[in-house]
C-alpha positions in Angstrom: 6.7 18.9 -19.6 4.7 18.0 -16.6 4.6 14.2 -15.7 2.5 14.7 -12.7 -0.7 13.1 -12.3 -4.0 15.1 -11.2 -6.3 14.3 -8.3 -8.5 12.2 -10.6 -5.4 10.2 -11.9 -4.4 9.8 -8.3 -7.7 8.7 -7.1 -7.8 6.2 -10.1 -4.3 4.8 -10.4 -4.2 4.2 -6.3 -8.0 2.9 -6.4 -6.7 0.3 -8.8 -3.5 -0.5 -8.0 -2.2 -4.4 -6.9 0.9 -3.6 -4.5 1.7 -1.5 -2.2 5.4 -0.8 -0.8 4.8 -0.3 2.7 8.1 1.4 4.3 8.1 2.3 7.9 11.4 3.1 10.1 13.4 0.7 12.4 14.5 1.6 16.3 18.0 2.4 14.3 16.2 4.4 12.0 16.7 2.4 8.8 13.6 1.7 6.4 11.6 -1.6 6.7 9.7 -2.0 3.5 7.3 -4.6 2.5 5.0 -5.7 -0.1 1.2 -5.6 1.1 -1.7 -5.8 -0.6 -4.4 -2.6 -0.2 -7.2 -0.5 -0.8 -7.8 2.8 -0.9 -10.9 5.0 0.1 -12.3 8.3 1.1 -8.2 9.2 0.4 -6.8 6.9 2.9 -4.3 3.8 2.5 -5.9 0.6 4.5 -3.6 -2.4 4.8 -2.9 -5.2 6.9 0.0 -7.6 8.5 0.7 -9.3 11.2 0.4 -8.1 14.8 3.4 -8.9 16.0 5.6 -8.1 13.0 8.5 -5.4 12.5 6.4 -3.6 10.7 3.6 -3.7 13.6 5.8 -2.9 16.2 7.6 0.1 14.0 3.9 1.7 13.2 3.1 1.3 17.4 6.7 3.2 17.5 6.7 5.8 15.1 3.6 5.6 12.9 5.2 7.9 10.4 5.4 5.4 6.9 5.9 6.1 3.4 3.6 3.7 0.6 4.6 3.3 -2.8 2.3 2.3 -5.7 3.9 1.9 -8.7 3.3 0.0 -12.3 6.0 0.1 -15.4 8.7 -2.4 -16.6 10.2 -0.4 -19.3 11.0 3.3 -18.1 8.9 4.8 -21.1 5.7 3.1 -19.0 6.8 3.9 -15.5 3.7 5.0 -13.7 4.1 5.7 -9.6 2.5 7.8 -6.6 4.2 7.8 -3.6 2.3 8.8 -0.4 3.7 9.9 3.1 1.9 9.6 5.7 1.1 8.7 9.1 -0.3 5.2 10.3 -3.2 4.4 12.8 -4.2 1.1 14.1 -7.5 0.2 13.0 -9.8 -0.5 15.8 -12.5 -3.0 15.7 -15.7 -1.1 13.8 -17.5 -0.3 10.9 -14.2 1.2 9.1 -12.3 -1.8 9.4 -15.3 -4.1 8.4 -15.6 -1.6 5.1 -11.6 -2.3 4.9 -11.7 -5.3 5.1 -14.7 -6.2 2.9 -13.2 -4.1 0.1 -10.4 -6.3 0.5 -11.4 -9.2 0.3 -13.6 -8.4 -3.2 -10.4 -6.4 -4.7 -8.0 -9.5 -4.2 -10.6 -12.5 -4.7 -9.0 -13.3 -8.0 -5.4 -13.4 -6.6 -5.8 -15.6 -3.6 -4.7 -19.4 -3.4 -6.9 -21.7 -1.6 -5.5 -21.4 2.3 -5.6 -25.4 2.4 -3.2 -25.3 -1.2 -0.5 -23.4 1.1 2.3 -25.1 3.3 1.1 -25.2 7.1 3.4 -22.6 7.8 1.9 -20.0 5.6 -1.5 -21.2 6.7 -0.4 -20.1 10.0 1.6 -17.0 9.5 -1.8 -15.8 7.4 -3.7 -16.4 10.3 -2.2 -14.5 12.4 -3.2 -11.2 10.5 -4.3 -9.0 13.1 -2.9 -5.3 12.8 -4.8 -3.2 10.3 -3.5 0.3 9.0 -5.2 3.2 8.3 -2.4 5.9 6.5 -3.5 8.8 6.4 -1.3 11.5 3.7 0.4 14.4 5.5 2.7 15.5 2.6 1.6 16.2 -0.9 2.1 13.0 -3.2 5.4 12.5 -5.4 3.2 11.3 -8.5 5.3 10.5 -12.1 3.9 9.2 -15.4 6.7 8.8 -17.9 4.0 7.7 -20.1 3.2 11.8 -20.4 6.3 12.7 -22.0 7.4 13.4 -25.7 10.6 11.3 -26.9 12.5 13.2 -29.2 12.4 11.3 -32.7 15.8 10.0 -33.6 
């Protein structure tokens, strides 16, 4: 009973997934994760954050991270991939204008009016300035629960 996905299930389920767990590791070596949205293209992981975040400054460290995309409430429909990886700053360029283009068109529907947010979120949003490139150096952990057959009771 294989629950794995296949490349094309990979490529489809990360192309269309909302959140992505971004997890990198702390000077003591615990994990930091975080929410974030993402895209993903020619089989990368592209996200953003603030510059001078943990996060930022744990990618500058060590750019070893690990991303989790994952969809499911009940455990019959859990659905994940998990990628590890390692993370590159993004320099200024066509990649990071293609990033962030695709970006802005996958999340259009989700976004709140930056002048409908407190002053402080206004602020800490505009201070996004680090973008990620991952790039998988492990194969993927995949699961689809959805794949298996329940015994009948």
């Amino acid at each position: 009973m294989a629950v794995a996905l296949d490349e094309a299930e990979i490529d489809d389920f990360l192309t269309n997934g909302h959140t992505l767990i971004f997890t990198t590791i702390d000077k003591d070596g615990y994990p930091h994760s975080t929410p974030l949205w993402y895209v993903y293209m020619d089989g990368h992981i592209y996200t953003r954050g603030r510059g001078k975040s943990q996060k930022a400054r744990n990618v500058a460290r060590d750019g070893k991270v690990c991303c989790l995309v994952e969809t499911g409430e009940l455990w019959r429909e859990l659905k994940a991939v998990m990628v590890r990886g390692r993370a590159e700053l993004l320099e200024e360029g066509e990649e990071l204008q293609r990033f962030t283009d695709a970006l802005t068109e996958k999340y259009k529907a989700f976004r709140e009016p930056s002048q409908n947010l407190p002053a402080q979120s206004q602020r800490h949003y505009a201070s996004v300035s680090a973008h990620w490139k991952v790039t998988p150096e492990k194969k993927m952990a995949t699961w689809d629960n959805r794949k298996m057959r329940l015994v009948s009771s």
